[in-house]
C-alpha positions as CSV (number, residue, x, y, z in Angstrom):
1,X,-45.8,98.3,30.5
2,X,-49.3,98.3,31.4
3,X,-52.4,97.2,29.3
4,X,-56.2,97.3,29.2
5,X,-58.1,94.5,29.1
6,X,-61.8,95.0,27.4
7,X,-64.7,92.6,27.4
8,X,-66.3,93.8,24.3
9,X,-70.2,94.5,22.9
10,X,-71.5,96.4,25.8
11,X,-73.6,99.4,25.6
12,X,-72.8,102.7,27.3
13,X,-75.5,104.9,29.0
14,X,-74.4,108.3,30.6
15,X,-73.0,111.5,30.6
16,X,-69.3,112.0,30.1
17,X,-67.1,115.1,30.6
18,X,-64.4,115.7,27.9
19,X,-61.2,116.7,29.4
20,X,-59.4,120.0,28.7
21,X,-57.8,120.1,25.5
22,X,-54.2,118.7,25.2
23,X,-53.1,120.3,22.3
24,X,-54.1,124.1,23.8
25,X,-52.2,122.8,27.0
26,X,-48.7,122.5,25.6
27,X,-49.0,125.6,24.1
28,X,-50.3,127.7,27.1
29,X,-48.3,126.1,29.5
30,X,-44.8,127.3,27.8
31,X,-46.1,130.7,27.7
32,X,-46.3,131.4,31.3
33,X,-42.2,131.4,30.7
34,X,-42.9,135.1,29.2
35,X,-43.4,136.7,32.6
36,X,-42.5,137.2,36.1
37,X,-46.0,137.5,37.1
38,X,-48.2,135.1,38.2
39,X,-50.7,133.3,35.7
40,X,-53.4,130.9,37.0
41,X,-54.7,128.3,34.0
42,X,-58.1,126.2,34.5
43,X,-59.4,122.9,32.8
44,X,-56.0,121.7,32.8
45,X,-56.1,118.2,31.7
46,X,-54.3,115.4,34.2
47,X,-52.6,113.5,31.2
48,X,-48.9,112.2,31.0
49,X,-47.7,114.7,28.1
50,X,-49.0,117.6,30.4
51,X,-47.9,116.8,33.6
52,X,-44.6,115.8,32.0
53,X,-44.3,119.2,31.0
54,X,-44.9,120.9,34.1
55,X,-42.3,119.0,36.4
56,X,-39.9,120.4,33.4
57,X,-41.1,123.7,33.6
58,X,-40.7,123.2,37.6
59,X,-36.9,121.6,37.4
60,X,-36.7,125.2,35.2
61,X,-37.7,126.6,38.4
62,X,-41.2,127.9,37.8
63,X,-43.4,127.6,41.3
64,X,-46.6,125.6,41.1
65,X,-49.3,126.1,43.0
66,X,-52.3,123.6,42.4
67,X,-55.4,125.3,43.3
68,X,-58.3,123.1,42.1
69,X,-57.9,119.3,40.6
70,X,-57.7,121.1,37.3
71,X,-56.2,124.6,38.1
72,X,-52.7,125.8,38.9
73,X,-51.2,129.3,39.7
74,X,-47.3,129.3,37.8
75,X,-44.9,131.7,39.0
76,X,-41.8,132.2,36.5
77,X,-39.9,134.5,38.3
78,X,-36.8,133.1,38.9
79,X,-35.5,131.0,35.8
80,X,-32.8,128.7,36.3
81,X,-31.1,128.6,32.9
82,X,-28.3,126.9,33.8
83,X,-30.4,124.0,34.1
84,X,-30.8,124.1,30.4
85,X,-27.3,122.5,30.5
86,X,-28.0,119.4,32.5
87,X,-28.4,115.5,31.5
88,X,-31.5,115.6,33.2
89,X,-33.2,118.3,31.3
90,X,-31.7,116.8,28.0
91,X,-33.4,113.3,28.9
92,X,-36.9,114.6,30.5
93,X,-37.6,117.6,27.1
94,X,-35.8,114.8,24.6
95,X,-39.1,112.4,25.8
96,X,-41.5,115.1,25.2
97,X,-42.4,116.6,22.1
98,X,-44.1,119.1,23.1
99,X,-40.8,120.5,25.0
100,X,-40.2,122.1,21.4
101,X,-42.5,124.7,22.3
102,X,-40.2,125.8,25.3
103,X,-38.1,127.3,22.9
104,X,-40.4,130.8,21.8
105,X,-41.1,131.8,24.9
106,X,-37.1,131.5,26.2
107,X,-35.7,133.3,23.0
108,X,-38.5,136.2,23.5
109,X,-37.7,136.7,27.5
110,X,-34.2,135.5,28.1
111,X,-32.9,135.6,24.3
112,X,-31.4,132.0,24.3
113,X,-32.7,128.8,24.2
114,X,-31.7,125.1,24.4
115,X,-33.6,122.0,23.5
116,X,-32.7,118.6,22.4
117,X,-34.1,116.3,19.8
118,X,-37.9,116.1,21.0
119,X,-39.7,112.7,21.2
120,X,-43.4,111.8,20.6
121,X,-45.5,109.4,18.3
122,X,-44.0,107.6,15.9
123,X,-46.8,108.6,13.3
124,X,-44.6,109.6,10.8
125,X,-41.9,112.7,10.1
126,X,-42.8,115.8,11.9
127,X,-39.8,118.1,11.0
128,X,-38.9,121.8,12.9
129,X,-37.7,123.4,10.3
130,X,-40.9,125.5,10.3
131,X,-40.1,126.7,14.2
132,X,-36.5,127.5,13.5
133,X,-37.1,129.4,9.8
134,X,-39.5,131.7,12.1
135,X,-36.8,132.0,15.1
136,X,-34.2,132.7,11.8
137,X,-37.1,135.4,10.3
138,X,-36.8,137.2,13.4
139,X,-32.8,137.2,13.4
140,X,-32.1,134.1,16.0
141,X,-28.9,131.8,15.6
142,X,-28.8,128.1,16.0
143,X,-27.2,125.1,15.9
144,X,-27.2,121.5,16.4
145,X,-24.8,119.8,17.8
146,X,-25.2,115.9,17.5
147,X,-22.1,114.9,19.4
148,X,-23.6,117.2,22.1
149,X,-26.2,114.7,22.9
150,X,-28.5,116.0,19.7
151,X,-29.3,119.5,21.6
152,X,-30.5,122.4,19.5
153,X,-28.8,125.3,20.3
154,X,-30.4,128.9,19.8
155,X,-29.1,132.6,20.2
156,X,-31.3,135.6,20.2
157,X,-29.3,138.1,21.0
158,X,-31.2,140.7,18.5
159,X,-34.9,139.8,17.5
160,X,-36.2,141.8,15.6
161,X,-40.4,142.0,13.8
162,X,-40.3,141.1,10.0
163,X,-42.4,139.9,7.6
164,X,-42.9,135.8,7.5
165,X,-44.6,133.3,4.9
166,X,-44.2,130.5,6.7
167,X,-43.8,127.1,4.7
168,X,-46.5,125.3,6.3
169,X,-49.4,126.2,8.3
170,X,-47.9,124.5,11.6
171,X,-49.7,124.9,15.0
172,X,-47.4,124.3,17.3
173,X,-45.0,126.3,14.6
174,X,-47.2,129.4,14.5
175,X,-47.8,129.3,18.3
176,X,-43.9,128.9,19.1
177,X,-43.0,131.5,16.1
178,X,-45.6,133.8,18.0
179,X,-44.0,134.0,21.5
180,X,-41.2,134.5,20.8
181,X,-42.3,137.3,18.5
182,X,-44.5,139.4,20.7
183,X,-41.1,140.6,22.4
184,X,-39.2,140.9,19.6
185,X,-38.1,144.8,18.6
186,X,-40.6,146.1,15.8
187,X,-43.9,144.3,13.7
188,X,-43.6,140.7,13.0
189,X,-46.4,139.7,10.2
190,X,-46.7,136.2,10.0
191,X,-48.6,135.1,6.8
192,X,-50.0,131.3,6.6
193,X,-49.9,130.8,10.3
194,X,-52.3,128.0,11.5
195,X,-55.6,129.5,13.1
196,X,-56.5,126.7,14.9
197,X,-59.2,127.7,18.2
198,X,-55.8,126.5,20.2
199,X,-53.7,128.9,18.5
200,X,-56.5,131.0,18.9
201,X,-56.9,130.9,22.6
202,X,-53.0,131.5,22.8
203,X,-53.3,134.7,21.1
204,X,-56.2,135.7,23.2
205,X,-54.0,134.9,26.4
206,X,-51.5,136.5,25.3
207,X,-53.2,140.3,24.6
208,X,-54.6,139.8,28.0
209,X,-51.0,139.7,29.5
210,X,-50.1,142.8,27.2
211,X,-49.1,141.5,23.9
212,X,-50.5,143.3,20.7
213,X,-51.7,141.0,18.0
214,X,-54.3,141.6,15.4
215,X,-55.7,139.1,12.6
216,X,-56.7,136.4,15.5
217,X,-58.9,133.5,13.8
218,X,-57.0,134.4,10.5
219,X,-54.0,132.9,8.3
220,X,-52.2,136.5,9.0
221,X,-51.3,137.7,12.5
222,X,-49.9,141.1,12.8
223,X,-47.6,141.5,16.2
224,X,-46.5,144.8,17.6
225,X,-43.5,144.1,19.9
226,X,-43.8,144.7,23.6
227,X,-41.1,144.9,26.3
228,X,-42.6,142.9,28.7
229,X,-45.7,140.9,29.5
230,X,-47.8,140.3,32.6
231,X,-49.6,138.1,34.3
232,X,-53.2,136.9,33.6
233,X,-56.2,133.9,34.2
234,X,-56.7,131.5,31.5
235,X,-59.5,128.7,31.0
236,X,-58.5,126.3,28.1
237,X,-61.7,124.7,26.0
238,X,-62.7,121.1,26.2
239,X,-60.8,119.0,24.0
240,X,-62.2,118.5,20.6
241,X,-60.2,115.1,19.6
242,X,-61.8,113.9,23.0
243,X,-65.4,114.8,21.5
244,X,-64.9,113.3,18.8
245,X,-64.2,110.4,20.1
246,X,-66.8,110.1,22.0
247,X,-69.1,110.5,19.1
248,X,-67.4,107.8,17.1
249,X,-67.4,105.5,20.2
250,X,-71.4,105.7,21.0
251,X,-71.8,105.1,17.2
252,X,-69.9,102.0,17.0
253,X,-71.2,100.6,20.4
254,X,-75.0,101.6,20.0
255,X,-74.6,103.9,23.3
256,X,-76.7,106.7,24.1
257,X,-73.8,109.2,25.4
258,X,-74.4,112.9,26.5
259,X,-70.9,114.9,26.1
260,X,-71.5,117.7,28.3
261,X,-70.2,120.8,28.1
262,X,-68.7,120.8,24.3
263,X,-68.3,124.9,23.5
264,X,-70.0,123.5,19.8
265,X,-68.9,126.8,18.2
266,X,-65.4,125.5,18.4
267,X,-65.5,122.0,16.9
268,X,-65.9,123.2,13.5
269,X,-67.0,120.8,10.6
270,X,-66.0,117.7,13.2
271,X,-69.9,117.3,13.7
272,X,-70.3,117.4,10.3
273,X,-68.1,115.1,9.7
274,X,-69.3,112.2,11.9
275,X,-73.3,113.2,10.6
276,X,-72.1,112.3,7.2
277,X,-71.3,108.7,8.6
278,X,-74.9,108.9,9.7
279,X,-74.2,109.8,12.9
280,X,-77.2,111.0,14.9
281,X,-76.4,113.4,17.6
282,X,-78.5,116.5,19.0
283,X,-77.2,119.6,20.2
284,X,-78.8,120.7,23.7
285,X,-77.1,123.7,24.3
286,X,-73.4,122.8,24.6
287,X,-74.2,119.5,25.0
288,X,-74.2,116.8,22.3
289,X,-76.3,113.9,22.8
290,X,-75.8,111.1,20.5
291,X,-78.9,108.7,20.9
292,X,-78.2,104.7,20.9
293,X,-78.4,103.6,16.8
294,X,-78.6,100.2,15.5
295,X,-77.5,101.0,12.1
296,X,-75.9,104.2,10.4
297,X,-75.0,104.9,6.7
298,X,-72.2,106.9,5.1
299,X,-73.7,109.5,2.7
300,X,-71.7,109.2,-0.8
301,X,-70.9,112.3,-3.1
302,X,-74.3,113.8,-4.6
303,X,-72.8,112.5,-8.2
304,X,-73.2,109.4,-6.3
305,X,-69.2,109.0,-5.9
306,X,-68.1,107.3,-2.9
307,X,-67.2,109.7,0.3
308,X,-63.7,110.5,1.1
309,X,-62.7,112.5,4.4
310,X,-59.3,114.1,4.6
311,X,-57.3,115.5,6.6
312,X,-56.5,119.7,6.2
313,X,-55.2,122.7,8.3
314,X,-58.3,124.7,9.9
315,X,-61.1,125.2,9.5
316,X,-60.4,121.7,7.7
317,X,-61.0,118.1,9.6
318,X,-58.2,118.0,12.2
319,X,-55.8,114.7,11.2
320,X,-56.1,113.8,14.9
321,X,-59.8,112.4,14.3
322,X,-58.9,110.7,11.5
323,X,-58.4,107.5,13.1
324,X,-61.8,107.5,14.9
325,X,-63.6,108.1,11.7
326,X,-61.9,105.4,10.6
327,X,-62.8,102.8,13.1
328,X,-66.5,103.7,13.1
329,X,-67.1,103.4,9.1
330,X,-65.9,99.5,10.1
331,X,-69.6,99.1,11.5
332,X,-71.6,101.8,8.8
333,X,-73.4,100.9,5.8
334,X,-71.5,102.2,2.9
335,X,-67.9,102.9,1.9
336,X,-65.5,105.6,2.6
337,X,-62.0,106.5,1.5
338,X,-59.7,108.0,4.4
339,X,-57.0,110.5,3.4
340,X,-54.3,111.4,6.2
341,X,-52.3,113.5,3.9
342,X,-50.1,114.6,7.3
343,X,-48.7,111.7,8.5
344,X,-47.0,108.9,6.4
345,X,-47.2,106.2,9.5
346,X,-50.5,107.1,10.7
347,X,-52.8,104.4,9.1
348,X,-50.9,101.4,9.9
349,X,-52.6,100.5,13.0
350,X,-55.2,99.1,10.2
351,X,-53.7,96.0,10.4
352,X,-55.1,95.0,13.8
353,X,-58.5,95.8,12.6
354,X,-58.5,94.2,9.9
355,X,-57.4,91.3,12.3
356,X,-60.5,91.8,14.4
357,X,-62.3,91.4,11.5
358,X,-62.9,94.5,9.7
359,X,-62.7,95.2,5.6
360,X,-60.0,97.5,5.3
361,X,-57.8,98.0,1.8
362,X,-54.5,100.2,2.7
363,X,-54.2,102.0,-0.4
364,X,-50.6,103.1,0.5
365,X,-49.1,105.0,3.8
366,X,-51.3,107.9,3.3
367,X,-55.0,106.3,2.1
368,X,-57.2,103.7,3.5
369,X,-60.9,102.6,1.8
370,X,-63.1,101.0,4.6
371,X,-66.1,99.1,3.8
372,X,-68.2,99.4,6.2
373,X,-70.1,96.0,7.8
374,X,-73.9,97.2,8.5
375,X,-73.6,95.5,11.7
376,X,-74.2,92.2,9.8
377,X,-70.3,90.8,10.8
378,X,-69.1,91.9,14.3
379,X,-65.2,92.8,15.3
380,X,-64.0,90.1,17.6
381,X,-61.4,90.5,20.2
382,X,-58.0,89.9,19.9
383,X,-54.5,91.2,21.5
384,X,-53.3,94.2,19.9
385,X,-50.4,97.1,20.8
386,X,-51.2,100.7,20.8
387,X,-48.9,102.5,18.9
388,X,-49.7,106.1,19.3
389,X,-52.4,108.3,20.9
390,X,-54.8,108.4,18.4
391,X,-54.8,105.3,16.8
392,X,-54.6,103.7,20.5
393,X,-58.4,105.2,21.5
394,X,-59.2,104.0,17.9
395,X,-58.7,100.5,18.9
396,X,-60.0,101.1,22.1
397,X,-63.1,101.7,20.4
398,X,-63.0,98.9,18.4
399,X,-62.2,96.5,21.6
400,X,-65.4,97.9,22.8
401,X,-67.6,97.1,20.3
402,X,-66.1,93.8,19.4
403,X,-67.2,90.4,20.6
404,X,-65.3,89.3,23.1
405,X,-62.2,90.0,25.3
406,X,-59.3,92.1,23.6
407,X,-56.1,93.2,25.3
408,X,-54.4,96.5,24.3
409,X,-50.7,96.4,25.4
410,X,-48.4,99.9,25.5
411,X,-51.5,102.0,26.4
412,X,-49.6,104.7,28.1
413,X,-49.7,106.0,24.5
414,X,-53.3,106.6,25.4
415,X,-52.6,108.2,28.7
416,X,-50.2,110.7,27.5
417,X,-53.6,112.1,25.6
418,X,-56.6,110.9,27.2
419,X,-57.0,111.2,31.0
420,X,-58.2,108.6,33.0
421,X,-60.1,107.0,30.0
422,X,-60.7,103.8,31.6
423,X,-62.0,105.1,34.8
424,X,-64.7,107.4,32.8
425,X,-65.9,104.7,30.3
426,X,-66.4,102.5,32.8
427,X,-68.5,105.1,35.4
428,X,-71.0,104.7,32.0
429,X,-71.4,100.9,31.4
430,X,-68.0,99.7,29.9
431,X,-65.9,96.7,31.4
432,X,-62.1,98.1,31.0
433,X,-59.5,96.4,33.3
434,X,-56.3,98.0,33.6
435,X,-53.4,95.5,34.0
């Protein structure tokens, strides 16, 4: 197990890249299962959950060629399903939740599909039901067999277009719901699908290789069945949690940081967000430069009432950011009350901060009210676990700003979603050892 070690309250100067966006990747890279021919994506980010997934889709048989640090060409012309069958496929997809998304584009193009009980943070219940009621809509069989290692087992012998309501407007749902839908037989409507810019960018991919959907960007996506699909060039956008991360962690270490490169027309309200903290930031084209500030203050409510920020399904404030926004009211002037209404074990990493010194009242599993310091007490280092992505860079945020030396154990929680994070903070002024 390896660990950072972080010598706190330095200030940052620089520009920084953000990384292509992780939660576009799983998504895109399962659909290059639909066809024979080739399709080159770009911006791929070099992160643990990504690369994980393409040594599976590799043991499945698809050919990699890496053309660029960040590029690769993937060749899925000769499947090996019976691999589907082996221990080593059900130990590598059971580690990785984002192997769940195998599943759509193996029903649509070989009409069966196998995948054991996937893995990931432990943030709280994530259920599938709403990825195997759309494989069910479109007339798939499964079945789970626990004593057969926990594997999910799915016929799809006949799909067929229908009309959907899905029960919740899940992205990786929608997206998996969609591939395997635009080779089923007929129209497939699926009303409150996510409409995310990652389930966005999959749709666009898609048409491109010869799908037909309509209602991109909207909660109701219209797909007329095709036969086969072919191949294509995809470029995935810069990843948003990685932005806002960024903003949150000049904020609470007084940095002047330039985030290059941000495709601003995709963030949504997450600048908006962050400005009602009283974050400054400027936007210079696509870039977002967020000058160094010695104090910033959380607006309240214009009745005066005290700020809350939520989480919602676009074009609400993604849960993901959550924890950043979080962290950086520690060091505002003002109060704010944070709802994760997603995830029931998302907030409990609270406890270290409040360890480190911040004023923190944990509600219950789903609401935190911070009270923020006005700089006038400062976090102080201390040893702390990360126990998932998100709530990982949150403390790795805090360690930064904090007053003296802080260790972060388990943080390859943090690189399965943030690539080379220590290398890249560093390169602008911070002291991040990895042990």
């Amino acid at each position: 197990m390896a660990s950072f070690k972080i010598t706190g309250d330095r200030r940052l100067k620089g520009e920084i890249v953000p990384q292509g966006a992780k939660n576009e990747a799983l998504q895109i890279i399962c659909a290059v299962l639909l066809t024979k021919e080739p399709v080159t994506i770009h911006n791929i980010p070099d992160i643990r959950d990504v690369n994980q997934l393409i040594n599976l889709l590799g043991d499945l048989g698809v050919r990699r060629t890496r053309l660029s640090e960040s590029s690769i060409r993937f060749e899925a012309d000769d499947i090996n399903l019976d691999y589907l069958e082996s221990d080593s496929f059900r130990q590598k997809a059971a580690a990785l939740r984002g192997s769940v998304m195998l599943l759509g584009p193996m029903l649509a193009r070989f009409r069966k599909g196998r995948i054991p009980r996937p893995g990931g943070d432990k943030i709280g219940r994530r259920r599938l039901d709403t990825h195997f009621l759309g494989f069910e809509k479109l007339g798939a069989e499964f079945s789970y067999d626990e004593e057969d290692g926990g594997f999910y087992r799915v016929d799809a012998a006949n799909l067929k277009g229908t009309f959907m309501l899905l029960d919740e407007a899940s992205v990786t749902g929608t997206a998996n719901v969609l591939m395997a839908a635009v080779m089923a037989e007929g129209t497939t409507t699926i009303y409150n699908a996510a409409c995310e810019p990652y389930l966005q960018q999959l749709c666009k991919m898609l048409n491109r290789m010869g799908a037909k959907i309509s209602g991109i960007a909207s909660n109701m996506l219209i797909v007329e069945g095709v036969s086969e699909l072919k191949g294509t060039e995809h470029t995935m956008l810069p990843d948003m949690i990685e932005i806002g991360s960024f903003i949150g962690l000049a904020a609470m270490t007084q940095s002047e940081i330039t985030i290059k490169d941000c495709q601003i027309p995709e963030l949504g309200i997450i600048p908006d967000v962050f400005k009602r903290l009283g974050i400054q930031m400027e936007f210079r084209g696509d870039d977002i430069f967020i000058p160094a500030q010695e104090r910033y203050r959380i607006e309240n409510y214009l009745d005066g009432s005290t700020l809350s920020v939520a989480d919602a399904p676009w074009p609400g404030f993604t849960p993901d950011l959550l924890s950043i926004v979080l962290v950086t009211a520690t060091q505002a002037q003002g109060t704010v009350l944070i709802h994760q209404k997603m995830f029931e074990s998302r907030l409990f990493f609270v406890d270290k901060l409040i360890e480190m010194g911040a004023q923190i009242i944990l509600c219950d599993p789903h609401r935190a009210t911070v009270i923020g310091h006005n700089r006038e007490t400062q976090l102080r280092g201390i040893r702390m676990t990360s126990p998932d992505i998100r709530a990982g860079v949150a403390l790795l945020i805090a360690a930064m700003s904090a007053k003296g030396v802080s260790i972060i154990d388990n943080i390859e929680q943090i690189d399965r979603g943030y690539q080379n994070i220590d290398t890249r903070l560093n390169a602008i002024g911070a002291e991040i050892v990895r042990l």
